[in-house]
C-alpha positions in Angstrom: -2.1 180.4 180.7 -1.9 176.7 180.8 -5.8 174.7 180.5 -7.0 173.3 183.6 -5.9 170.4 185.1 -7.3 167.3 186.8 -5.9 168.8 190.1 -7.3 172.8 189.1 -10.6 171.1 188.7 -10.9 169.1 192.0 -9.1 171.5 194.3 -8.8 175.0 192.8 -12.0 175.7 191.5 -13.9 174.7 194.4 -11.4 176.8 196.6 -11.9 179.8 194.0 -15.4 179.1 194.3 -15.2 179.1 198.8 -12.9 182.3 198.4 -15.7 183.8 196.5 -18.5 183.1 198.4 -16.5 184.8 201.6 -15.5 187.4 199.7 -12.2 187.1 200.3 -10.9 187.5 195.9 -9.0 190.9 196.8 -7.2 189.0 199.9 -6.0 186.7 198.3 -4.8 188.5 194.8 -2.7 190.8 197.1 -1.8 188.2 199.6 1.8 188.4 200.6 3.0 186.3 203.6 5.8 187.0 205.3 8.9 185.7 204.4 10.0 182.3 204.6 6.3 181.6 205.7 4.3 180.8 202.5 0.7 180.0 202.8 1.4 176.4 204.9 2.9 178.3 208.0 0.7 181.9 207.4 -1.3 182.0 210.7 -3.5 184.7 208.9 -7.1 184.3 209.8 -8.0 184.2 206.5 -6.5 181.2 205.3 -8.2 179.2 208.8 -12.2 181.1 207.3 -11.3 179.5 203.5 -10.3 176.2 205.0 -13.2 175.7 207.6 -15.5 176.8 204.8 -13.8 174.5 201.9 -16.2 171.8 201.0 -13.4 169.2 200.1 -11.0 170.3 203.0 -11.1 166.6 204.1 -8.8 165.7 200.5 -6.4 168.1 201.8 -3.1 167.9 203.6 -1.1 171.2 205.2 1.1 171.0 201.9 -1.8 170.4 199.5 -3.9 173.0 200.6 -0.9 175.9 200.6 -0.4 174.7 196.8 -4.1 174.9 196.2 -4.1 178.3 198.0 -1.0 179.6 195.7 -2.4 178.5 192.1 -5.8 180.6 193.5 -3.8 183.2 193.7 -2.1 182.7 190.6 -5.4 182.6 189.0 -6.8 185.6 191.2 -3.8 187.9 190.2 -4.8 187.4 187.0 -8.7 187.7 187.1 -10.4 190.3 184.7 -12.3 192.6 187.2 
């Protein structure tokens, strides 16, 4: 796995840190939208809890967030349980 990056610091951790506190970690590991969908057109309630409870969600556009979202779950797929 690559080290964090300026980007993994300001966005993904404190998103890691949101889906956390919702407990929301299994969700998003096995989160599959459907196709041709990806995380910026997903109307899963999920994603609309993570975002209203993101402390940063200000920073974030539809695009930025859905790229946020996807390295969390590259991360959370990967997570020692």
């Amino acid at each position: 796995m690559r080290p964090p990056q300026n980007d993994d610091i300001r966005y993904v951790v404190p998103l890691l840190d949101t889906v956390r506190r919702l407990g929301l970690g299994g969700w998003l590991a096995q989160f599959e939208p459907e196709p041709g969908q990806g995380f910026l057109w997903s109307d899963a309630p999920e994603i609309r809890l993570i975002a209203a409870a993101l402390p940063n969600i200000d920073e974030h556009s539809g695009a930025s967030l859905a790229w946020t979202l996807r390295r969390a779950q590259h991360l959370a797929q990967r997570a020692v349980p």
